[in-house]
LOMARVEX-426741 format. One record per atom (N, C-alpha, C): atom name; x, y, z; residue in one letter. Coordinates in pm, 1 decimal. Example, Ala and Ser with C-alpha at 12.3 -4.5 7.8 and 13.67 -1.06 7.14 Angstrom:
% LOMARVEX-426741
@atomo:N	X:1319.0	Y:-569.0	Z:780.0	residuo:A
@atomo:CA	X:1230.0	Y:-450.0	Z:780.0	residuo:A
@atomo:C	X:1320.0	Y:-330.0	Z:780.0	residuo:A
@atomo:N	X:1285.0	Y:-225.0	Z:708.0	residuo:S
@atomo:CA	X:1367.0	Y:-106.0	Z:714.0	residuo:S
@atomo:C	X:1290.0	Y:3.0	Z:787.0	residuo:S
***
This chain:
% LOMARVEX-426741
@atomo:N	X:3570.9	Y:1712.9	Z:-2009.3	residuo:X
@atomo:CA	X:3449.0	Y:1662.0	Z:-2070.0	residuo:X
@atomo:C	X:3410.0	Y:1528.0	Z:-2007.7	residuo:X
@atomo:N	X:3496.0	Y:1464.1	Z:-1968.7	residuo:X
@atomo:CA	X:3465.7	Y:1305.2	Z:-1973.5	residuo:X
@atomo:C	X:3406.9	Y:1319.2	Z:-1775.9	residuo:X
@atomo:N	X:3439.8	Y:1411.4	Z:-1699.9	residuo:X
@atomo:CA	X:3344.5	Y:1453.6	Z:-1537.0	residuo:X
@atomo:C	X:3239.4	Y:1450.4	Z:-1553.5	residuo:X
@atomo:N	X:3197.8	Y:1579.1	Z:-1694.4	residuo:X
@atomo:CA	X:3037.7	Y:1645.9	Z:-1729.9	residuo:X
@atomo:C	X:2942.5	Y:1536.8	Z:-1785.5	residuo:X
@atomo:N	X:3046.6	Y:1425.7	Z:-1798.2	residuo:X
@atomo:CA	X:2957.0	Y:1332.4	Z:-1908.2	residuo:X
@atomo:C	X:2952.7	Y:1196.1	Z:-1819.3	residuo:X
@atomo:N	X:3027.8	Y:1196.1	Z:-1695.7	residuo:X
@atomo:CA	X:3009.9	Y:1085.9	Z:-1595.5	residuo:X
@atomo:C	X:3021.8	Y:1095.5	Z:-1464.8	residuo:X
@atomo:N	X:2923.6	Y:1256.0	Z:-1456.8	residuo:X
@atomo:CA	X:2905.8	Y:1264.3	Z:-1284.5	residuo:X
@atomo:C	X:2839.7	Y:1146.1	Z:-1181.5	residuo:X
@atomo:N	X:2732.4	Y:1106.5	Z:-1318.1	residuo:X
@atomo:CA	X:2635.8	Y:953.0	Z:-1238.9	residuo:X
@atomo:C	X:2708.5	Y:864.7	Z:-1159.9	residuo:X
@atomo:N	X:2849.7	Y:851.9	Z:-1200.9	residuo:X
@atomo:CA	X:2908.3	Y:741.5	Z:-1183.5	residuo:X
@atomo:C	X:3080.1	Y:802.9	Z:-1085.3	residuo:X
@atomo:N	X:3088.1	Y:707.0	Z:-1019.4	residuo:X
@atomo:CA	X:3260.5	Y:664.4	Z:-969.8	residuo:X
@atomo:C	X:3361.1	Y:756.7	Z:-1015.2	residuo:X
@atomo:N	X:3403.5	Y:829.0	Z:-1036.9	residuo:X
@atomo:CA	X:3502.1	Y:895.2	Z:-1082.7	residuo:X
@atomo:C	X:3658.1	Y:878.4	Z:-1022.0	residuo:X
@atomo:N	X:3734.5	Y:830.0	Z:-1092.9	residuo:X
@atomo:CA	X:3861.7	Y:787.6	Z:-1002.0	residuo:X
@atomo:C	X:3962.5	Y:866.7	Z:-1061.8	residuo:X
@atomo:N	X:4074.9	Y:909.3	Z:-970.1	residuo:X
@atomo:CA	X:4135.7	Y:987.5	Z:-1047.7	residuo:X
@atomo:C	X:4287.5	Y:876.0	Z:-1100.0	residuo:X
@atomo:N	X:4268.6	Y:744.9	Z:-1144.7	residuo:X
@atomo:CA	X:4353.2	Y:718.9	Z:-1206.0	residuo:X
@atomo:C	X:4292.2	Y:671.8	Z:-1359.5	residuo:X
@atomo:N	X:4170.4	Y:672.8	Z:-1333.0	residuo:X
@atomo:CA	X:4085.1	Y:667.1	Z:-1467.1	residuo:X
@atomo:C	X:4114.1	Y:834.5	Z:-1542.3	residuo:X
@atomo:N	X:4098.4	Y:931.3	Z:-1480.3	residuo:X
@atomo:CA	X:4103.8	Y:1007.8	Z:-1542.7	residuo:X
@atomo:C	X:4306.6	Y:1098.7	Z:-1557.3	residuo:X
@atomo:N	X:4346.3	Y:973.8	Z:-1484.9	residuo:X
@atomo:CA	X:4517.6	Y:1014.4	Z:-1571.6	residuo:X
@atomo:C	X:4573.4	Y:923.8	Z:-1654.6	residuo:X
@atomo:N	X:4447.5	Y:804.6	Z:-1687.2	residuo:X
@atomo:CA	X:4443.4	Y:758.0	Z:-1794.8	residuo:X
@atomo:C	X:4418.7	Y:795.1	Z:-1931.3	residuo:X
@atomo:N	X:4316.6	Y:900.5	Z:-1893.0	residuo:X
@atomo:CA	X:4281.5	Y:940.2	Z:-2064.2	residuo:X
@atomo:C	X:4359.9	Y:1056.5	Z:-2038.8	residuo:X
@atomo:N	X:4450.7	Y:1123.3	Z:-1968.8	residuo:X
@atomo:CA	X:4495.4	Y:1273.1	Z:-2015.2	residuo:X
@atomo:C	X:4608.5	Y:1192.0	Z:-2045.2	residuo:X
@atomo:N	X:4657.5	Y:1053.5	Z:-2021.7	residuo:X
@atomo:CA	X:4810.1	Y:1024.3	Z:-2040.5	residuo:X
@atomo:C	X:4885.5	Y:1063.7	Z:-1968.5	residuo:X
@atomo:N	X:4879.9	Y:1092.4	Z:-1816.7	residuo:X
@atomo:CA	X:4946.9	Y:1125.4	Z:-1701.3	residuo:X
@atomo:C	X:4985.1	Y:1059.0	Z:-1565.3	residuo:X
@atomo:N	X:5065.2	Y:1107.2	Z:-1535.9	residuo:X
@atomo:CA	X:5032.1	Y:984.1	Z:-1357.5	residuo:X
@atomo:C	X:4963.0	Y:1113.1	Z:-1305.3	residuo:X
@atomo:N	X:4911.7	Y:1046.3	Z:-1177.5	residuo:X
@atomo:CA	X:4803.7	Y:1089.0	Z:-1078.7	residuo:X
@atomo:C	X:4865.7	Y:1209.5	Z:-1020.3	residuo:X
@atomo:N	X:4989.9	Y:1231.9	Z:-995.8	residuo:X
@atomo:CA	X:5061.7	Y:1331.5	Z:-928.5	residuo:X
@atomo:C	X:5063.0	Y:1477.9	Z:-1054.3	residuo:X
@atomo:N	X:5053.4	Y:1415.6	Z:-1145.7	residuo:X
@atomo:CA	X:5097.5	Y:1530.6	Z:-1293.8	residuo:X
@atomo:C	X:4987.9	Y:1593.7	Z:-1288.2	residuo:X
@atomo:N	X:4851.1	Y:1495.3	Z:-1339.8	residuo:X
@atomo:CA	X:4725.7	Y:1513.8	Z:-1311.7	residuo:X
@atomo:C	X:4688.0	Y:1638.7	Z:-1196.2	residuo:X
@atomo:N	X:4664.0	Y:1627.3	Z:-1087.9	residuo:X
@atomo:CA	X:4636.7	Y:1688.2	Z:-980.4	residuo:X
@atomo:C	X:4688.8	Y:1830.5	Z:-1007.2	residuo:X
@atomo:N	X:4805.0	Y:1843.6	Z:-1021.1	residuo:X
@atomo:CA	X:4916.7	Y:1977.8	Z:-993.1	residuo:X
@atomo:C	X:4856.3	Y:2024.0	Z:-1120.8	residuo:X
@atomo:N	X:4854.6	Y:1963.5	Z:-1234.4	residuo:X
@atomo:CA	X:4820.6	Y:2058.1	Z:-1371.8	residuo:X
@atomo:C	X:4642.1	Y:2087.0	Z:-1348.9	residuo:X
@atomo:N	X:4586.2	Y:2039.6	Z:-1314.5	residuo:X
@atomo:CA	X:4417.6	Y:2038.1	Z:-1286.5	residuo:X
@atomo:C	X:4382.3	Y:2153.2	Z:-1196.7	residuo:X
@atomo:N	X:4514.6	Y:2164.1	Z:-1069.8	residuo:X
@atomo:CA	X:4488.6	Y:2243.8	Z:-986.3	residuo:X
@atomo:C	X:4541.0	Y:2402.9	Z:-1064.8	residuo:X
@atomo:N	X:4691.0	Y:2385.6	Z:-1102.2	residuo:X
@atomo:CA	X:4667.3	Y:2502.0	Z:-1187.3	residuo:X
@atomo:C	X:4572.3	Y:2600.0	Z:-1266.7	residuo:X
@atomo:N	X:4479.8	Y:2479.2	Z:-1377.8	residuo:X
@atomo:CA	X:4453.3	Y:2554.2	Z:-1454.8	residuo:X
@atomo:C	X:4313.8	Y:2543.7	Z:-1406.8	residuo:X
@atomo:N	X:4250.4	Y:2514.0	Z:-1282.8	residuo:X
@atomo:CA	X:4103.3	Y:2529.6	Z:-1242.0	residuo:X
@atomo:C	X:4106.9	Y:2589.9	Z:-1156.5	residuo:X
@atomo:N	X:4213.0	Y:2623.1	Z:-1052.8	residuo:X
@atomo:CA	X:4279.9	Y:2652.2	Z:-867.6	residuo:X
@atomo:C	X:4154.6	Y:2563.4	Z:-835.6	residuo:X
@atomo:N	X:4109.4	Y:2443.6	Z:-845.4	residuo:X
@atomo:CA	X:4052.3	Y:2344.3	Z:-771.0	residuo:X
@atomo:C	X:4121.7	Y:2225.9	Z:-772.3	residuo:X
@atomo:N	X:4124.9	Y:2134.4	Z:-668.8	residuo:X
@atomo:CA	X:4144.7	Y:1959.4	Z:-648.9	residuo:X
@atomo:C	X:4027.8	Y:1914.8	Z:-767.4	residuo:X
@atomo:N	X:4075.9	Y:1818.2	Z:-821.7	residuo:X
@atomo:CA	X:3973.5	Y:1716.2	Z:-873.1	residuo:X
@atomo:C	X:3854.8	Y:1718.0	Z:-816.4	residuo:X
@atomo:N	X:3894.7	Y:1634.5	Z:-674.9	residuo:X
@atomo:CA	X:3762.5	Y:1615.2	Z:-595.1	residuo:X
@atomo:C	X:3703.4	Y:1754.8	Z:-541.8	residuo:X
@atomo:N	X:3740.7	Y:1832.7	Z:-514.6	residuo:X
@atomo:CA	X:3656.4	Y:1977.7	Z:-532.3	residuo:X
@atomo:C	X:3546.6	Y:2054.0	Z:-663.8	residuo:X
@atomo:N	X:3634.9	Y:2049.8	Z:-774.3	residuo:X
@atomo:CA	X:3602.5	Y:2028.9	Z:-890.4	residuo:X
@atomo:C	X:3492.9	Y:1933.7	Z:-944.9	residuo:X
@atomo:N	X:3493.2	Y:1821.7	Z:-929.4	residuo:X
@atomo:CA	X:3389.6	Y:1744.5	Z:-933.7	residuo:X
@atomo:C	X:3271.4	Y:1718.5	Z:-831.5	residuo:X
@atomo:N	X:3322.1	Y:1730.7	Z:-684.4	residuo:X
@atomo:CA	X:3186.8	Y:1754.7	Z:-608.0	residuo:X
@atomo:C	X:3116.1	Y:1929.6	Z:-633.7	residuo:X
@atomo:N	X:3174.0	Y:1987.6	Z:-741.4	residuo:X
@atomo:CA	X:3105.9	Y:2172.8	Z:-709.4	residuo:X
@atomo:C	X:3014.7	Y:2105.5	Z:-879.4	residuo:X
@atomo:N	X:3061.0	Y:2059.5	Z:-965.9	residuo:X
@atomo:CA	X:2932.4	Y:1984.2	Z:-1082.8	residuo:X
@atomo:C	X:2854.8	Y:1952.9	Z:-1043.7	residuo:X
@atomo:N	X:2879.8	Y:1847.7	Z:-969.0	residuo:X
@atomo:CA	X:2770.9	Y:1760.7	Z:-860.7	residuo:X
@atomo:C	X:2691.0	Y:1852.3	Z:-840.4	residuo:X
@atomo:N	X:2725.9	Y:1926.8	Z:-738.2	residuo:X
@atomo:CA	X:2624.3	Y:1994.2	Z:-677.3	residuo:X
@atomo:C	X:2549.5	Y:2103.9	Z:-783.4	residuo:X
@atomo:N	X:2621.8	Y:2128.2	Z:-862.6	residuo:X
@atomo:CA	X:2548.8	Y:2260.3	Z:-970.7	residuo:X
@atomo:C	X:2455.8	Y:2167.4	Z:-1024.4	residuo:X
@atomo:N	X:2475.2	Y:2012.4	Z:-1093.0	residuo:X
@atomo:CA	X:2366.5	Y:1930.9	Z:-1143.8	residuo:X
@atomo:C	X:2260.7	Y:1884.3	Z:-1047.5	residuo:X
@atomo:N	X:2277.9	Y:1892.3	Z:-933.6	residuo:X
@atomo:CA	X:2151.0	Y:1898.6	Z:-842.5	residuo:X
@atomo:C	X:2108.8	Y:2017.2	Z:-801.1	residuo:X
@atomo:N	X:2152.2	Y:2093.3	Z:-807.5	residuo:X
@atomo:CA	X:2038.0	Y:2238.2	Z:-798.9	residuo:X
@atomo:C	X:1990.5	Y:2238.7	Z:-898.1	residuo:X
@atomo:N	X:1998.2	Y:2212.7	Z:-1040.5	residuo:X
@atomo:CA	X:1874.3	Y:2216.9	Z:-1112.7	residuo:X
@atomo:C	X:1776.9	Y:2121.2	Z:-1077.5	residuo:X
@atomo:N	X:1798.2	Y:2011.9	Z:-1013.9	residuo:X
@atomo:CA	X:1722.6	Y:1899.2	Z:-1024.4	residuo:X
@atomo:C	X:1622.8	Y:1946.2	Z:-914.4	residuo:X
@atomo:N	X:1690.4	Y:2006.0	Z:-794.6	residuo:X
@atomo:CA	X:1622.1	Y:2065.2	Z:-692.5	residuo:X
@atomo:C	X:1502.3	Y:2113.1	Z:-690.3	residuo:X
@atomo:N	X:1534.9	Y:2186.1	Z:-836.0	residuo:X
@atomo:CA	X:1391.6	Y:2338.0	Z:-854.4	residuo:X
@atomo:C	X:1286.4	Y:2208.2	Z:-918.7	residuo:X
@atomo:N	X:1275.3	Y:2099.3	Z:-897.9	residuo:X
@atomo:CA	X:1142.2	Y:2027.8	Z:-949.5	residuo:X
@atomo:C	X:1145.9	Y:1932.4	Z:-805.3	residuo:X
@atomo:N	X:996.6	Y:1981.9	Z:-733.8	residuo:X
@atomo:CA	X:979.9	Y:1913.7	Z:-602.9	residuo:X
@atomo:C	X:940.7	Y:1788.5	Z:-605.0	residuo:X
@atomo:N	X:933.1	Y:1732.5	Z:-776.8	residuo:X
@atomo:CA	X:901.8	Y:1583.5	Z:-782.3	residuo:X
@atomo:C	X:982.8	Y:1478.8	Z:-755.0	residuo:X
@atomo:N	X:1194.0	Y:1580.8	Z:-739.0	residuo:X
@atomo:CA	X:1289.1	Y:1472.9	Z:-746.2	residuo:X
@atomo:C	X:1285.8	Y:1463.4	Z:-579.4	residuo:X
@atomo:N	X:1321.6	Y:1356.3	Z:-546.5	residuo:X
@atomo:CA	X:1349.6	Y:1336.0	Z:-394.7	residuo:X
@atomo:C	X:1497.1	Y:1309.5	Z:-388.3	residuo:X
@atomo:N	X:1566.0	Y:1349.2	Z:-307.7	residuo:X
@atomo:CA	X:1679.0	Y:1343.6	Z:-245.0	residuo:X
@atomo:C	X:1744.0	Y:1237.1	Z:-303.7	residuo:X
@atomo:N	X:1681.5	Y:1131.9	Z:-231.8	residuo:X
@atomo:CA	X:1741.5	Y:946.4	Z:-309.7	residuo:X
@atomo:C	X:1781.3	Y:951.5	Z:-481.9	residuo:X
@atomo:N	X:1672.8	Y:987.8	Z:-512.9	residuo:X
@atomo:CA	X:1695.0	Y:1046.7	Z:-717.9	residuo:X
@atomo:C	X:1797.3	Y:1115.1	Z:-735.7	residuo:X
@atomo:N	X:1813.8	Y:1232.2	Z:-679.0	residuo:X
@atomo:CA	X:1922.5	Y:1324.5	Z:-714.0	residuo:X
@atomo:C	X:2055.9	Y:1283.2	Z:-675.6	residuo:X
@atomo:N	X:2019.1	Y:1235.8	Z:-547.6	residuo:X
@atomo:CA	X:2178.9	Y:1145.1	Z:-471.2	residuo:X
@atomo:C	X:2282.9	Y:1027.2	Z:-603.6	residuo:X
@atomo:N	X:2128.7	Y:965.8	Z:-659.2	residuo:X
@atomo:CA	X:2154.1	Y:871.6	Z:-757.2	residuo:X
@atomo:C	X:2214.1	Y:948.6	Z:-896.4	residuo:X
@atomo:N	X:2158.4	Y:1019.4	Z:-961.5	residuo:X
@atomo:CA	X:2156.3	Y:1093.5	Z:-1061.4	residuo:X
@atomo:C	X:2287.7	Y:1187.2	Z:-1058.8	residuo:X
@atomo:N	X:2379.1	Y:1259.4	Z:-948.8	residuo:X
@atomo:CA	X:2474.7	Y:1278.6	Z:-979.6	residuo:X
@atomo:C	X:2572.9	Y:1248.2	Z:-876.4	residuo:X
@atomo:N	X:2571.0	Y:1107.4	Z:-837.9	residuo:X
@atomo:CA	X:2688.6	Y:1028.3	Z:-839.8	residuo:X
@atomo:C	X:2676.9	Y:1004.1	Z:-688.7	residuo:X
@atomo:N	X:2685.8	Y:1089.8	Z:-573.4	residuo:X
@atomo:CA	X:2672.5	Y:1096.4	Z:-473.8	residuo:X
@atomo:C	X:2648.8	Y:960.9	Z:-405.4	residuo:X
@atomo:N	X:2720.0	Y:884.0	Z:-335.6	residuo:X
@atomo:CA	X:2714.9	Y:773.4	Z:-262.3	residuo:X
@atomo:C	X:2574.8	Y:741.8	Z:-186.6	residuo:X
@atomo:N	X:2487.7	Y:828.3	Z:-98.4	residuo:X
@atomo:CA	X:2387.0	Y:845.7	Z:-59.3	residuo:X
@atomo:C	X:2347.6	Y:964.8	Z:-8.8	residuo:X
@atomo:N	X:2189.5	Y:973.9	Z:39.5	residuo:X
@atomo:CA	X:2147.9	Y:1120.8	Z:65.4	residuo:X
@atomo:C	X:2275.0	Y:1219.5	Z:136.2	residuo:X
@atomo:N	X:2292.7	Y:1143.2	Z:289.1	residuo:X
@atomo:CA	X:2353.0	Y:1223.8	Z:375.7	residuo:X
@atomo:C	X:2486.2	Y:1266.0	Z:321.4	residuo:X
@atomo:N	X:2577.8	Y:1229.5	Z:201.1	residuo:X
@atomo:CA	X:2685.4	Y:1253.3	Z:191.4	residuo:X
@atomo:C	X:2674.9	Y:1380.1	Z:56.1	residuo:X
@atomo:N	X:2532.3	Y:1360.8	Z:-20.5	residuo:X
@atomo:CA	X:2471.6	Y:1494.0	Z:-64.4	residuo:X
@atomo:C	X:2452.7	Y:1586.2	Z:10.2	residuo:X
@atomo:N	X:2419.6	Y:1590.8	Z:121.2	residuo:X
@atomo:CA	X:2354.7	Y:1688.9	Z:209.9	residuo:X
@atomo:C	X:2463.9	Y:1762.1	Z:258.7	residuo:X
@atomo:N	X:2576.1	Y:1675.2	Z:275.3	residuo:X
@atomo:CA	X:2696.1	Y:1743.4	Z:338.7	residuo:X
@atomo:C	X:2765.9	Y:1825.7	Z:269.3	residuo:X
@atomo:N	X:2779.7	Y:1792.5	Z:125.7	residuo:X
@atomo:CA	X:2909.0	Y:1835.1	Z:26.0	residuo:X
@atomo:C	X:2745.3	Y:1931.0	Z:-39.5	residuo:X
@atomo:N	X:2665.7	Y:1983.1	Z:-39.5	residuo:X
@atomo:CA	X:2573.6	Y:2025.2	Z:-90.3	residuo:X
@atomo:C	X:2638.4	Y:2184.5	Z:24.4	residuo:X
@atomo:N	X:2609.4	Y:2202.7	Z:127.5	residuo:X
@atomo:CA	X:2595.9	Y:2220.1	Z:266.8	residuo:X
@atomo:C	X:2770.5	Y:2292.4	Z:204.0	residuo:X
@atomo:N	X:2864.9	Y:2245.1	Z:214.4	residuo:X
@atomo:CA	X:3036.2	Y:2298.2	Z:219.9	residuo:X
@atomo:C	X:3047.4	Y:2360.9	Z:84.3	residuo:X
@atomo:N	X:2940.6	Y:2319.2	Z:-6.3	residuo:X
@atomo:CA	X:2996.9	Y:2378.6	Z:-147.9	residuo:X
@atomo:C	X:2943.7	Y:2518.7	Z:-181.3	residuo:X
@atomo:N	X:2769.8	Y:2513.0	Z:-148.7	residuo:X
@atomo:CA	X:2695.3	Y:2633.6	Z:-138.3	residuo:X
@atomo:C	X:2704.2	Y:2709.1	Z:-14.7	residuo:X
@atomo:N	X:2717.1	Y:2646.6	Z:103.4	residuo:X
@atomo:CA	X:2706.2	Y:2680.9	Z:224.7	residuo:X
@atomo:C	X:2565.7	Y:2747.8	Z:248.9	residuo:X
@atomo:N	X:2472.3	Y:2642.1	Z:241.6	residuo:X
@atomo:CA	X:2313.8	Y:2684.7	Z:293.5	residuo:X
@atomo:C	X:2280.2	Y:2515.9	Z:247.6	residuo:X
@atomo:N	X:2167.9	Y:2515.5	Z:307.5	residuo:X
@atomo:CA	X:2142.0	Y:2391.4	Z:305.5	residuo:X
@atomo:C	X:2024.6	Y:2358.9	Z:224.8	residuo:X
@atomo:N	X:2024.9	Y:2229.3	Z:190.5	residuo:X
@atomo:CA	X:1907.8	Y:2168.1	Z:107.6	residuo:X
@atomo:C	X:1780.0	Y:2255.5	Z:82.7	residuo:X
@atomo:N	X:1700.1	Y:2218.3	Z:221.8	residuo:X
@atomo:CA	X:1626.4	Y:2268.0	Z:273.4	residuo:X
@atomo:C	X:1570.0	Y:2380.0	Z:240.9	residuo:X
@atomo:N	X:1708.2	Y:2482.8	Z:279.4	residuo:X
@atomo:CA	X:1732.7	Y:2669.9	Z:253.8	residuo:X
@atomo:C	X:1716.9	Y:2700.8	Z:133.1	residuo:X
@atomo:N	X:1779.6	Y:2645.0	Z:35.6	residuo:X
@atomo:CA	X:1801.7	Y:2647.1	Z:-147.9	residuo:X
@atomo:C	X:1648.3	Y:2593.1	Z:-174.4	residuo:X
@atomo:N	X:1568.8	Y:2490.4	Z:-117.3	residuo:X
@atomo:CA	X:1448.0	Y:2481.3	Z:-151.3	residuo:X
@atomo:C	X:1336.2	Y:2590.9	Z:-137.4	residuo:X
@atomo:N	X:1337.4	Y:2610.3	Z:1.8	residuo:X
@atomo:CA	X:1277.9	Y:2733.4	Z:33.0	residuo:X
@atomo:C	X:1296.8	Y:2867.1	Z:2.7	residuo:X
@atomo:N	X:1395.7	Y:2896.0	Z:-40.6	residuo:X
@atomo:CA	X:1438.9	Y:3032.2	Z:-124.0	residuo:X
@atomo:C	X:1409.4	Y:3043.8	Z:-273.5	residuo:X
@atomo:N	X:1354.7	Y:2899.2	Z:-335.4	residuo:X
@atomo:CA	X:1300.0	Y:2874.8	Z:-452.0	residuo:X
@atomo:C	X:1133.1	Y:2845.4	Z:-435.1	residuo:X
@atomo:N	X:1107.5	Y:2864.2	Z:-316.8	residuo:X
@atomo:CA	X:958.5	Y:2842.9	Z:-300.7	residuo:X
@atomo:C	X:912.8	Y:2747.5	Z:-296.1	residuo:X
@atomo:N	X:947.6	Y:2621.9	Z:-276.6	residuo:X
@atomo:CA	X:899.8	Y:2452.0	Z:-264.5	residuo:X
@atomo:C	X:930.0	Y:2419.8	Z:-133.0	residuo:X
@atomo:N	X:770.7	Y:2346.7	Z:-97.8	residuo:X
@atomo:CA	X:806.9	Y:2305.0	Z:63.4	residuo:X
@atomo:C	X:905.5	Y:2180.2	Z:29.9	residuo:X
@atomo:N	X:942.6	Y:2209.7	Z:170.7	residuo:X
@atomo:CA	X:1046.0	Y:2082.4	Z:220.6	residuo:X
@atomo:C	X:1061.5	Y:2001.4	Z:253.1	residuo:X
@atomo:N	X:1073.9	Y:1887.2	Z:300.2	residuo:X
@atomo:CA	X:1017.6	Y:1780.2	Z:365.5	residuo:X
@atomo:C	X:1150.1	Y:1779.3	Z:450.0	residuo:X
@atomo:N	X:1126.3	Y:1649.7	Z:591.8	residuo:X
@atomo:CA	X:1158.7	Y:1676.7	Z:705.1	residuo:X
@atomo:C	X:1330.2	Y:1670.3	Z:706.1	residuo:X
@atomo:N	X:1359.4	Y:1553.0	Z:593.8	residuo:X
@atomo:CA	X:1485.9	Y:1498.5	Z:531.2	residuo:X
@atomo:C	X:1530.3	Y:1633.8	Z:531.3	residuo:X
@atomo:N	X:1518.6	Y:1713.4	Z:444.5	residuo:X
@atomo:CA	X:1561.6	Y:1839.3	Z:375.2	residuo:X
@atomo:C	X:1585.4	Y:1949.4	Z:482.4	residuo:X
@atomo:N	X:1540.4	Y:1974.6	Z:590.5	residuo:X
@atomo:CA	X:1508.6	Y:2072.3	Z:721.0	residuo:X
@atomo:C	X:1695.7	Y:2070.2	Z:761.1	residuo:X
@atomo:N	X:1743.8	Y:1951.2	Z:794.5	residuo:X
@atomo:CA	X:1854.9	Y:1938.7	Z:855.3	residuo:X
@atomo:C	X:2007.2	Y:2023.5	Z:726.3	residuo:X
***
């Protein structure tokens, strides 16, 4: 709960073997068990599910959405957007019917 409720932000994984009451090593191995994802897999595949909705409205721009779920800046959205869906910005726009702009093409 506490990912879904602070994708906006930093996510560290000793903050979050703070609130399960774990070290970082316990954390990981039990997370990976019961999700078969890494943390950071796990939390960049939210990410990206909370910006494909944001996507389908051609009013958000890249910079907004980058901001809005957590993402350091555009290009490091574009990338983990790109490895998680495997199609790109751009592609997911245009397969929803909204032009693209030039940012979005790559």
């Amino acid at each position: 709960r506490y990912i879904e409720q602070n994708l906006d932000q930093k996510i560290s994984l000793t903050r979050l073997a703070e609130i399960g009451c774990m070290s970082i090593p316990s954390l990981s191995k039990k997370f990976k068990e019961r999700t078969g994802l890494t943390v950071t897999q796990y939390i960049n595949r939210e990410r990206i599910r909370r910006a494909q909705i944001l996507l389908k409205n051609p009013a958000n721009s890249l910079w907004q959405i980058a901001e809005v779920t957590g993402f350091a800046n555009v290009n490091y959205l574009i990338r983990v957007f790109k490895k998680v869906t495997g199609t790109t910005i751009g592609e997911y726009r245009k397969q929803l019917g909204i032009k693209v702009s030039d940012e979005e093409e790559d």
